[in-house]
ZAMARGU-4260 file (C-alpha; in steps of 0.2 Angstrom, whole numbers, plus 5000, padded with zeros to 4 digits):
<rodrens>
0) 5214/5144/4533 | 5219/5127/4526 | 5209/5112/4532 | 5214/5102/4548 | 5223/5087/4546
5) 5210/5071/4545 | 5208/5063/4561 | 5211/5047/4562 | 5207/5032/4573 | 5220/5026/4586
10) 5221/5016/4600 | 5227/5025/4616 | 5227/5013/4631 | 5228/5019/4646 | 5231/5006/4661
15) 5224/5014/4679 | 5228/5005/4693 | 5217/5008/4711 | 5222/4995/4722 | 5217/4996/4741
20) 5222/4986/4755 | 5233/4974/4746 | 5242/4961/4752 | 5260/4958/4744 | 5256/4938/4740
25) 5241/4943/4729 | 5251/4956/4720 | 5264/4945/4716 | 5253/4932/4709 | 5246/4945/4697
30) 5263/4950/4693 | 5269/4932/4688 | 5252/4928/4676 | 5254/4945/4667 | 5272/4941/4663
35) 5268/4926/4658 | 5253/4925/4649 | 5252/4923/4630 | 5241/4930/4617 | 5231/4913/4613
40) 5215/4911/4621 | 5218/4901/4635 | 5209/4882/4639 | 5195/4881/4644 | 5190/4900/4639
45) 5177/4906/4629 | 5173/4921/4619 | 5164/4935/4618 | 5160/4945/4602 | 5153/4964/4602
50) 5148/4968/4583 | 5139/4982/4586 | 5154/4990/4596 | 5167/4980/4586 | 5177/4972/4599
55) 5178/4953/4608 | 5186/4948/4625 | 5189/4929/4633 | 5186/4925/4648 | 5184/4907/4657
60) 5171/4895/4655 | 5171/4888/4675 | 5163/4897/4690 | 5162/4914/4679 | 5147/4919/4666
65) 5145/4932/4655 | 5130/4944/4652 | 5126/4962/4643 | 5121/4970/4659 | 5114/4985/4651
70) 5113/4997/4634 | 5105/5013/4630 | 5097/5016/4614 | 5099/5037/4615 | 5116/5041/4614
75) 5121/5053/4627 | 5136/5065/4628 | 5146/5055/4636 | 5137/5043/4645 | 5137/5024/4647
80) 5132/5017/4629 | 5132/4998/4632 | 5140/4987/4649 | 5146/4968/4646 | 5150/4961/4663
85) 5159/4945/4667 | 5159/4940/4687 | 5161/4925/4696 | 5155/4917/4712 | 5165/4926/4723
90) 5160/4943/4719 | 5171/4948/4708 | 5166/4959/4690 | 5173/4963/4674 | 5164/4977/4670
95) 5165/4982/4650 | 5157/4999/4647 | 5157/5007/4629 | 5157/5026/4632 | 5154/5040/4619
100) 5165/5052/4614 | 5160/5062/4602 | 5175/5073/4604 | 5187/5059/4602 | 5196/5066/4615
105) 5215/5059/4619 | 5215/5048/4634 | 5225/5060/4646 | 5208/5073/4640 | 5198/5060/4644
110) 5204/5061/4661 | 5205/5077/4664 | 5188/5080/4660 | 5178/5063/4664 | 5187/5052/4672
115) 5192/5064/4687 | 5173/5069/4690 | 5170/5051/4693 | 5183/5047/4704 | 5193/5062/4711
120) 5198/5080/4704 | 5212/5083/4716 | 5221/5068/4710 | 5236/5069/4702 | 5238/5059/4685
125) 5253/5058/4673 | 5252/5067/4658 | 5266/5056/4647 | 5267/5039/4644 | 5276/5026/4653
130) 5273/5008/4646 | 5270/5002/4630 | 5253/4992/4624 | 5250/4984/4606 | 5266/4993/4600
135) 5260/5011/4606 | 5263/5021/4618 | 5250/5019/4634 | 5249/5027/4652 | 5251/5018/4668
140) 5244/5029/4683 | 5253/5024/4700 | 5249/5037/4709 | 5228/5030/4716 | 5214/5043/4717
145) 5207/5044/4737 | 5194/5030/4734 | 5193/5024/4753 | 5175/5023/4751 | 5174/5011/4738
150) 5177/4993/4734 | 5194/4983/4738 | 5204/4977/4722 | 5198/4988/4706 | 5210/4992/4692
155) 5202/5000/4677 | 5210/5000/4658 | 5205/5013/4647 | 5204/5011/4627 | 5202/5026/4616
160) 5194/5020/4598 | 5182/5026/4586 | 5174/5042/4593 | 5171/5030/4610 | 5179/5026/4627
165) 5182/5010/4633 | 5184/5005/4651 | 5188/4988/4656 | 5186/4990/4675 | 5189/4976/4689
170) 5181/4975/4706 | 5182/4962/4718 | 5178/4960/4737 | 5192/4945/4738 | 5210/4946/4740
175) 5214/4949/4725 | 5217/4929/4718 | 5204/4934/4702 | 5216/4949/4697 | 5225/4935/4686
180) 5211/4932/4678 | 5207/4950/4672 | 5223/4952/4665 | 5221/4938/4654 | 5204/4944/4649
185) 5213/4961/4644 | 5228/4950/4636 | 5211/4944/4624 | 5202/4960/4622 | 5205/4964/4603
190) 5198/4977/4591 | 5194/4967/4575 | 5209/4959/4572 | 5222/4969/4581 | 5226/4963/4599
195) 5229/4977/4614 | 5238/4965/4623 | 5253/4974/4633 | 5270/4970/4626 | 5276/4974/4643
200) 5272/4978/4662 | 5281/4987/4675 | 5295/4975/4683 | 5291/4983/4701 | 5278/4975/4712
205) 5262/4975/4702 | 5252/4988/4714 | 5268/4999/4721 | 5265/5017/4719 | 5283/5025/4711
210) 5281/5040/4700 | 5279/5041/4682 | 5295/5043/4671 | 5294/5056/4657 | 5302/5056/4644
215) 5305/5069/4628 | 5299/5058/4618 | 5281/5054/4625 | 5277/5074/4625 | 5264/5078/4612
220) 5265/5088/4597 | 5257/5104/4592 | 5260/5117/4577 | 5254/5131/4577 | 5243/5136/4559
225) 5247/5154/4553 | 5235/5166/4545 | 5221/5163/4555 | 5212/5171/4572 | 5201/5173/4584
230) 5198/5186/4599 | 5197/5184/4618 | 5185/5194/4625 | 5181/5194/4643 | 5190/5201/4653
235) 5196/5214/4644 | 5219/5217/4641 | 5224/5226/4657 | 5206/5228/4664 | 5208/5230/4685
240) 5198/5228/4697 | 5192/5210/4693 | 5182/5199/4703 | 5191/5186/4709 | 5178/5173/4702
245) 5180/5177/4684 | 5173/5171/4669 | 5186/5170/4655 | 5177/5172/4637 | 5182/5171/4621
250) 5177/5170/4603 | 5170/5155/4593 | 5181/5151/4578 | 5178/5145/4563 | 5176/5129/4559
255) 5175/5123/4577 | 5190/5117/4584 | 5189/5099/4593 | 5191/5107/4608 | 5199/5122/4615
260) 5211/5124/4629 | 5217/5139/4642 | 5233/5144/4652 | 5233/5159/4666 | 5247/5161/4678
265) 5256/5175/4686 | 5270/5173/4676 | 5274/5179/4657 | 5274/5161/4651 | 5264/5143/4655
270) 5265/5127/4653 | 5251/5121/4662 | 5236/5123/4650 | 5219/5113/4653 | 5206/5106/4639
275) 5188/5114/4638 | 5174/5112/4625 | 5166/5129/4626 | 5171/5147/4623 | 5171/5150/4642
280) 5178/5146/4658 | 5175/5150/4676 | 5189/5151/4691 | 5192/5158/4707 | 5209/5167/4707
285) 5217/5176/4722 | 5215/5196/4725 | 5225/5209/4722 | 5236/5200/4711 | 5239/5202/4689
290) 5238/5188/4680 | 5242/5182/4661 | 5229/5170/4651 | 5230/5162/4634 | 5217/5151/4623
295) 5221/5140/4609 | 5209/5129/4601 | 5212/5112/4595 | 5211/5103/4579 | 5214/5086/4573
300) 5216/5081/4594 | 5219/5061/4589 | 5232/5065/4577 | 5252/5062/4585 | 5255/5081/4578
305) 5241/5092/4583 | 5236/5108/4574 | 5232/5125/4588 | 5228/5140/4585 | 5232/5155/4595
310) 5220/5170/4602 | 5224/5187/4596 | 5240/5180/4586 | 5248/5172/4600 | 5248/5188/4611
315) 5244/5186/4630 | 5232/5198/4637 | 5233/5203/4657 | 5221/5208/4671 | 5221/5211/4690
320) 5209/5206/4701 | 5202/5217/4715 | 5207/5221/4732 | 5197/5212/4746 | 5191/5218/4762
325) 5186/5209/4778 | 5173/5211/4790 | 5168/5205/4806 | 5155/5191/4803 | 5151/5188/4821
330) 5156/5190/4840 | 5148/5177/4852 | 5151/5171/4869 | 5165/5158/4872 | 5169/5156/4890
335) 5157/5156/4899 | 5144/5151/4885 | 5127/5154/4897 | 5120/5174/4894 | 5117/5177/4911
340) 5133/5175/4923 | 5143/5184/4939 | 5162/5180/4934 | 5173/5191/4935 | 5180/5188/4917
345) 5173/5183/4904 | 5176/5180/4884 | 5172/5184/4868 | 5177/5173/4851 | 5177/5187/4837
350) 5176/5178/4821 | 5184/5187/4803 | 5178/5183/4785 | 5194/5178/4780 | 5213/5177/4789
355) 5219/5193/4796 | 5233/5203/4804 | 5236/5219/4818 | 5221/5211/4831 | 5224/5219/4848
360) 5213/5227/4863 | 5214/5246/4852 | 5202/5238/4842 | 5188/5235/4852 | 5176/5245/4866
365) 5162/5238/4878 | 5145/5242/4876 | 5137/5240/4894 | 5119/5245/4902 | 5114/5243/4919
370) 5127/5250/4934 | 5142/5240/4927 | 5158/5251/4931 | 5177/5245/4929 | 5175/5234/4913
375) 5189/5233/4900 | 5198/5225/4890 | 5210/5213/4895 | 5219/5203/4882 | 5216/5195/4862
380) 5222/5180/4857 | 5221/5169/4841 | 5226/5170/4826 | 5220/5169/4806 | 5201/5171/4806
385) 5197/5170/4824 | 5202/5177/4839 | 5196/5178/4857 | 5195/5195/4868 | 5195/5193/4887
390) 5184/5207/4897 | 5188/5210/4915 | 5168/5213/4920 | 5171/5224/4935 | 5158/5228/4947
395) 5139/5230/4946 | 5125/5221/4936 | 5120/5225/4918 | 5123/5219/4901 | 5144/5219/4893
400) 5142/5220/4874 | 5159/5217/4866 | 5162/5228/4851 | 5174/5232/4836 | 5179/5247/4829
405) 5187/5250/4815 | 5204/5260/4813 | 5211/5252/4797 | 5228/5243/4809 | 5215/5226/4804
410) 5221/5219/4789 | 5220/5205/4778 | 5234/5195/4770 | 5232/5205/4754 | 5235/5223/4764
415) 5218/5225/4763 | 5210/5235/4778 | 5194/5230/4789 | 5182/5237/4779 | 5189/5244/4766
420) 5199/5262/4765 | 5193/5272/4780 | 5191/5271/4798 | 5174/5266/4805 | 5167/5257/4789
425) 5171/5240/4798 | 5164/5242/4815 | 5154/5227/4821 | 5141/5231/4834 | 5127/5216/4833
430) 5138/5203/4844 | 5130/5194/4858 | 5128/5200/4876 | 5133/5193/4892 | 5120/5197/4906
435) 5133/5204/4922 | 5122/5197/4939 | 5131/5200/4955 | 5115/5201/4965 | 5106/5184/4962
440) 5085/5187/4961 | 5072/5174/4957 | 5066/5176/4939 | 5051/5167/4938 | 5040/5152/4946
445) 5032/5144/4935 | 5022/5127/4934 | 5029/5110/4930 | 5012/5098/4930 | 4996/5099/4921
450) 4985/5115/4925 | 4970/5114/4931 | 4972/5099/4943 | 4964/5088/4954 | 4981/5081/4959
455) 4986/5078/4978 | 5003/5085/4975 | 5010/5099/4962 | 5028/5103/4956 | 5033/5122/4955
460) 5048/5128/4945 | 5059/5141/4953 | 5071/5151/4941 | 5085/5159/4949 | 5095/5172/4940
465) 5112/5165/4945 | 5119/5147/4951 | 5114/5148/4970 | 5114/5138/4984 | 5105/5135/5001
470) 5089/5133/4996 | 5078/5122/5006 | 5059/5124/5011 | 5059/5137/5023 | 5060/5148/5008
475) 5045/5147/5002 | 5027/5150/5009 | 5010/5146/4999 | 4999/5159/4995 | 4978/5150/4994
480) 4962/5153/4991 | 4949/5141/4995 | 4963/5128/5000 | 4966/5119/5018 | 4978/5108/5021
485) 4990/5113/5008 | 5010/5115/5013 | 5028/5114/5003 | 5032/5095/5005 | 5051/5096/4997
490) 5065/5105/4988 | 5077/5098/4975 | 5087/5104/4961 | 5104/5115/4959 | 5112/5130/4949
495) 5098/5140/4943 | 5081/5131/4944 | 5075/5121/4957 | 5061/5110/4958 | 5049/5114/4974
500) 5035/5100/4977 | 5018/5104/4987 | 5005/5097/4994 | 4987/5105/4987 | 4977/5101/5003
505) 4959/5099/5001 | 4945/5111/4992 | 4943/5121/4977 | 4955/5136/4972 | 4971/5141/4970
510) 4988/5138/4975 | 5001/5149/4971 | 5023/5148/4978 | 5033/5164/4985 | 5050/5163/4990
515) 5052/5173/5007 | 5071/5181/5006 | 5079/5179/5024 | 5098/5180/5015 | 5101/5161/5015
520) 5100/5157/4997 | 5118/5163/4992 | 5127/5163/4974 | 5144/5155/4971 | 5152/5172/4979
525) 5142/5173/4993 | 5131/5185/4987 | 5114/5184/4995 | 5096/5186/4988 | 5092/5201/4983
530) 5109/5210/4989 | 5111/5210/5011 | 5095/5213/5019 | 5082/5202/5022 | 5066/5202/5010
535) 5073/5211/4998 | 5074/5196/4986 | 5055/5191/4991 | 5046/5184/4976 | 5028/5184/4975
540) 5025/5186/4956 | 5024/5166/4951 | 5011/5156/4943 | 4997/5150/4950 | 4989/5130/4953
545) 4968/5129/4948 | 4963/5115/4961 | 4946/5109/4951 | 4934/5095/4956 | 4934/5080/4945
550) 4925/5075/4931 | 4909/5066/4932 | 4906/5047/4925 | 4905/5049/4908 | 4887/5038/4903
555) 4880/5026/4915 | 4873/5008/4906 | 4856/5005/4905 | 4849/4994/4918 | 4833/4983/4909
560) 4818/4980/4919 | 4822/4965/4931 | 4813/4954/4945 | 4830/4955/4954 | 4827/4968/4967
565) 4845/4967/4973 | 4854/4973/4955 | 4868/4980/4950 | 4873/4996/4943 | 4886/5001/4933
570) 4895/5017/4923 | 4910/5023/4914 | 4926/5025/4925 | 4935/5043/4930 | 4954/5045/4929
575) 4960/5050/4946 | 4942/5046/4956 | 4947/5038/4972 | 4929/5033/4973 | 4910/5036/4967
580) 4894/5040/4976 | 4876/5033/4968 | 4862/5041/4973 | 4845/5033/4970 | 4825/5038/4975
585) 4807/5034/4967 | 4807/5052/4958 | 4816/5063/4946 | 4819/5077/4960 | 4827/5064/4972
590) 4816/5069/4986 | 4804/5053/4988 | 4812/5036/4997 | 4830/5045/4991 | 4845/5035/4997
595) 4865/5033/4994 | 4881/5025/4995 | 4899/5024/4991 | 4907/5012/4977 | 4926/5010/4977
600) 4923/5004/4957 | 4913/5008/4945 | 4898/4995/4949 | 4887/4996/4965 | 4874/4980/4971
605) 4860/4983/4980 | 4863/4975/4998 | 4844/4979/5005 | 4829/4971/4992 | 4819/4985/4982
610) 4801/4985/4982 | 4793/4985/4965 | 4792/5001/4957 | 4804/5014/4946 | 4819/5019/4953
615) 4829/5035/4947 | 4848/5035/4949 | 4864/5046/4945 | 4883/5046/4950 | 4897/5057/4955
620) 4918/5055/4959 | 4927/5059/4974 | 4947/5062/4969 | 4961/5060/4982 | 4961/5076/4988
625) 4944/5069/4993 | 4935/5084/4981 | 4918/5078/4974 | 4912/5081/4956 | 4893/5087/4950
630) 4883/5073/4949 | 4882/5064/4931 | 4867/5062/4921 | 4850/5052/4926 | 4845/5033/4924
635) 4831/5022/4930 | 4828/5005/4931 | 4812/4994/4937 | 4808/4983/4948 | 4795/4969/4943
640) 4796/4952/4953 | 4773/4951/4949 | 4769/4939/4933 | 4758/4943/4920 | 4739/4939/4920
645) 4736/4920/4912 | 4731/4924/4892 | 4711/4918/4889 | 4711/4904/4876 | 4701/4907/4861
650) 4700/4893/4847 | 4699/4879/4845 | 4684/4879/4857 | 4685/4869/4875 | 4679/4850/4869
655) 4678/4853/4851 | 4683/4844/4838 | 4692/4847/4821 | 4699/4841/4807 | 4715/4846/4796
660) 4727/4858/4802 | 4721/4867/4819 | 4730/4885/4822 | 4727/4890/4840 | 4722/4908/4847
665) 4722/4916/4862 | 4722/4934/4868 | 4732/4946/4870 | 4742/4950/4887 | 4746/4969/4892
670) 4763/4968/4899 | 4766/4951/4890 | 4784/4950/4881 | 4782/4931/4877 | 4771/4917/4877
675) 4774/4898/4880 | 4763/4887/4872 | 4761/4867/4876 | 4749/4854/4870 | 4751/4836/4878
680) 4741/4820/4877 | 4739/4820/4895 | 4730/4831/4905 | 4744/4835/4918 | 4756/4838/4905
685) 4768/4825/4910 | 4775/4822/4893 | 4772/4836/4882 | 4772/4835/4864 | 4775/4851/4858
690) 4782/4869/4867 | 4786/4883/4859 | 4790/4901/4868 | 4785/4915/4856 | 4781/4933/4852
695) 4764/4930/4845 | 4747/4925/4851 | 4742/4911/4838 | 4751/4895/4833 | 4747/4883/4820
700) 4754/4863/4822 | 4755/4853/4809 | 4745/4843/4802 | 4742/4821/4806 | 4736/4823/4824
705) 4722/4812/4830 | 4712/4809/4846 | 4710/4819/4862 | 4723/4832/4866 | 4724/4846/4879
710) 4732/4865/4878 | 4737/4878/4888 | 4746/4896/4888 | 4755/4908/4899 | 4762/4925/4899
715) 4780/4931/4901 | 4783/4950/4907 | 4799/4959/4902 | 4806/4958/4921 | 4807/4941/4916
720) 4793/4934/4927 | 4781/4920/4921 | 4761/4923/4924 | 4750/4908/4929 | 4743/4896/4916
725) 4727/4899/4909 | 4714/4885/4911 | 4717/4869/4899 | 4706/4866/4884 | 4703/4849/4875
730) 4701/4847/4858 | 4697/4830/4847 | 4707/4829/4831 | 4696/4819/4819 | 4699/4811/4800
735) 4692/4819/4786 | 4679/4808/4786 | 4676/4806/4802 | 4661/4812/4813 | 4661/4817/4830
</rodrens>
């Protein structure tokens, strides 16, 4: 095979316009700058020049800047190489991106294979060209992609050059004024020193949507190179049987093409053939049906005259996909959609895996347990992929069970039968049930509030196993034990469940609710509990209330010994106590001088004085339901209100004398916490010169007294009582020098 024809570099422009919520003014200005724009750089415009990508683009000077916002360094397939944007106060961009494409892919390629992704593969672009741009032959899209969710105002250009992709993109939050301005810029954009700027624009309004024109002329080229090959492989020529997602494969040729492209249709020939760079292609085609597919690769794809060549010399292999089959994917309950129900018709919604035909009551049967009698089936309806069966439930309770079976008169639109060829390969027998109660019973009472309790009232749950009516308090009883007091206090609730609230009474035990049946509790057709007959819809099977005592105070505080022999006690609170009793005697056993009383919080003062002496104490909670708790642990506190015996003093010596710095001494008390010492220069202590309360039973003053001084001590217990001073002591502070 001769070598493919050299590509060359060409600029393609493409000119895509998305314009959402335009108003007619702001197109019409755009219209009139592009018309009459020159190609000079405008005043006041400056310029931007892109070496590394070869390009430059003007754009104004005031209320707009310029910036690079972004580049890559590794070179991605066909990523985003490089972004120049140009925006102004009003949040609107010019965004310049440089994208690769290694492929040098034509810009309707480009489209099909990138730009659709980005935007939206179900739109529907032009494939020729319809305006002209720096004397060649561009494309014009007006037909937008669905961009609802983006930005107002966006038109994006699209330049093909050099082995890259360059989209010149506007996005504006405005009303479209700064639309001028980006079609000047693209009116400046050059490559080098050849201008893109558009030798014309469409004389309709800027941003109407009118369909492409084609024209003989804009269709492109392809010759076909003879005495070369290469084989499809996948599926194989006139293979049946195929799935209908199918992966078309085929061989790699020789030197690689720059692309290749496929055709498959139902028809003998196509027009419609779509670009891929690999040797295989996945699609989903329709069943039962023969189809014809085609590959050619692609050489010299920038060239106005492209080289193909054809697979297997040009001839078309064929293939049919398989039959498929549908099934029954589900059958649930429609009307009603509760389980449990006493109607007299009910329905079923019987969903398909895909659109069928020939649905009528032949194809289904009931599946019933219990003493239903009479049921059938009454009607279908529906159509495609779902259809809904009516069932007339007849008489009796049990459970109605819809199902299909399978006698090949179910089809799908290809003629293919439920299930396949065959009867009974497609019956369906997993649907949902519908629970038939004609007779309305209690189906369970259980409890609504926290289990055990101490609460003064308690809320039962009563299940019914229909909607019923009548049900009031003289339909239920309380069964106890170790409970007085206790009775139903109220009934509310409707349909099926009620809520029925009690009172607990008084003691420890249980408390559980029955339902005595006396044929007053009817369902919506008058049925009564249980069926006629009293009792027989009794319940006695429900859950049960714990009534517990409360819990006891937690931790009682420490009560110090004290001289206040009226104090006060105090502990941790109880959720739910109404109030505490504190018991109190003079030992551990609570036998000796033992007394009580009741707090309504958690402190309790003494009203009568204590004697002095050790006193043990301990606490328990009383709830509402006037239920007392064990007793919590054991304190004690003392009573003290006796002083200390008066220290003895030791040095200095009654009447002695001394000289320097004296430290004073005296002994030790038993019971003592603290010691006050004072030294005056008079002996009734009127005007004390020094006092100090202390741990210790010295003290050392400093030094530069002189003359006669008197001193005294006294003791301090930890009840807080002071003893009785000790007798005073003189003592002579003499100078150095000086004799007594």
């Amino acid at each position: 095979m001769s070598t493919p024809l050299i590509k060359t570099n060409r600029i393609i422009a493409l000119l895509l316009v998305i314009a959402i919520s335009l108003s007619g003014t702001g197109s019409s200005a755009v219209r009139a700058q592009a018309e009459g724009s020159g190609s000079s750089l405008p005043d006041g415009w400056q310029i931007y020049v892109d070496s590394e990508y070869g390009f430059q683009v003007g754009y104004p000077v005031e209320g707009w800047t310029g910036a690079v916002a972004f580049q890559n360094d590794i070179q991605a397939e066909d990523g985003v190489l490089k972004r120049f944007t140009i925006q102004n106060t009003e949040s609107a961009f010019i965004n310049i991106d440089i994208w690769n494409n290694p492929g040098d892919l034509s810009i309707p390629e480009w489209i099909d294979l990138r730009l659709k992704s980005l935007l939206d593969e179900t739109a529907v672009f032009p494939t020729t060209s319809n305006i002209t741009m720096a004397g060649m032959e561009g494309f014009f899209i007006v037909q937008p992609p669905n961009l609802e969710s983006q930005l107002p105002g966006r038109i994006i250009t699209l330049l093909s050059n050099n082995g890259f992709i360059y989209q010149i993109e506007y996005i504006a939050q405005d009303d479209g004024a700064a639309q001028g301005v980006y079609l000047s810029v693209l009116e400046t954009f050059e490559f080098g020193s050849e201008s893109t700027q558009p030798d014309s624009f469409p004389q309709a309004p800027f941003f109407d949507i009118q369909e492409p024109e084609t024209s003989a002329q804009s269709q492109e080229e392809y010759v076909e190179v003879q005495g070369t090959s290469f084989s499809k492989s996948s599926p194989a020529d006139k293979a049946t049987g195929v799935p209908t997602t199918v992966t078309l494969k085929w061989n790699a040729l020789s030197p690689a093409p720059d692309r290749y492209r496929y055709s498959i249709t139902t028809s003998e020939t196509s027009s419609d053939w779509t670009g891929v760079s690999g040797t295989q292609v996945t699609v989903n085609l329709s069943p039962n049906t023969k189809y014809n597919w085609q590959v050619q690769a692609i050489y010299c794809s920038t060239c106005a005259q492209k080289e193909i060549v054809s697979a297997n010399s040009g001839d078309w292999w064929t293939f049919t996909t398989q039959q498929t089959y549908p099934s029954v994917t589900s059958i649930v309950r429609s009307s009603p959609t509760t389980q449990t129900t006493n109607a007299a018709s009910v329905v079923f919604s019987v969903k398909f895996s895909e659109d069928v035909t020939g649905v009528d009551t032949g194809d289904f049967r009931l599946t019933t347990t219990g003493a239903i009698t009479g049921a059938i089936v009454s009607s279908v309806s529906g159509s495609g992929s779902t259809y809904l069966v009516a069932v007339n439930t007849g008489s009796g309770d049990g459970t109605l069970r819809l199902d299909v079976t399978d006698n090949d008169t179910i089809k799908n639109v290809t003629n293919g039968p439920l299930g396949g060829g065959g009867v009974t390969n497609g019956n369906f027998i997993k649907g949902q049930t519908y629970t038939i109660d004609k007779t309305p019973s209690v189906l369970s009472i259980t409890l609504k509030d926290a289990n055990p309790t101490i609460a003064v009232s308690a809320n039962f749950i009563v299940t019914f196993s229909i909607a019923v009516t009548g049900v009031d308090v003289s339909d239920f009883v309380l069964t106890t034990a170790g409970i007085t007091g206790a009775g139903v206090v109220s009934v509310s609730g409707s349909g099926t469940t009620y809520t029925v609230n009690v009172n607990t009474g008084s003691g420890l035990g249980t408390i559980r609710l029955d339902v005595v049946d006396d044929d007053t509790i009817l369902d919506t057709l008058n049925y009564p509990l249980g069926g006629a007959g009293g009792d027989n819809g009794s319940f006695n099977a429900g859950s049960s209330y714990t009534m517990i005592a409360p819990p006891k105070p937690a931790s009682l505080l420490r009560l110090p010994p004290t001289n206040d022999s009226t104090p006060t006690l105090t502990w941790s609170a109880v959720p739910g106590a109404e109030r505490y009793e504190i018991q109190w005697a003079t030992d551990l056993g609570f036998t000796q001088d033992m007394d009580a009383d009741f707090a309504d919080d958690t402190t309790f003062t003494f009203s009568t004085p204590l004697s002095d002496g050790t006193y043990y104490w301990h606490v328990r909670t009383y709830d509402a339901r006037n239920s007392a708790s064990v007793w919590s642990g054991i304190r004690s506190f003392t009573i003290d209100t006796q002083g200390p015996t008066a220290p003895v003093l030791q040095t200095p010596a009654n009447d002695g004398s001394i000289r320097g710095v004296p430290t004073f001494r005296w002994s030790r008390v038993s019971d003592a916490v603290l010691y006050e010492f004072e030294l005056d220069d008079n002996l009734d202590f009127s005007s004390t010169l020094f006092s100090v309360e202390q741990r210790t039973w010295y003290r050392r003053l400093p030094g530069g007294l002189r003359g006669a001084y008197y001193w005294r001590v006294r003791a301090r217990d930890a009840a807080g009582n002071w003893g009785a001073w000790s007798p005073t002591f003189t003592v002579n502070f003499l100078r150095l020098r000086e004799h007594p």
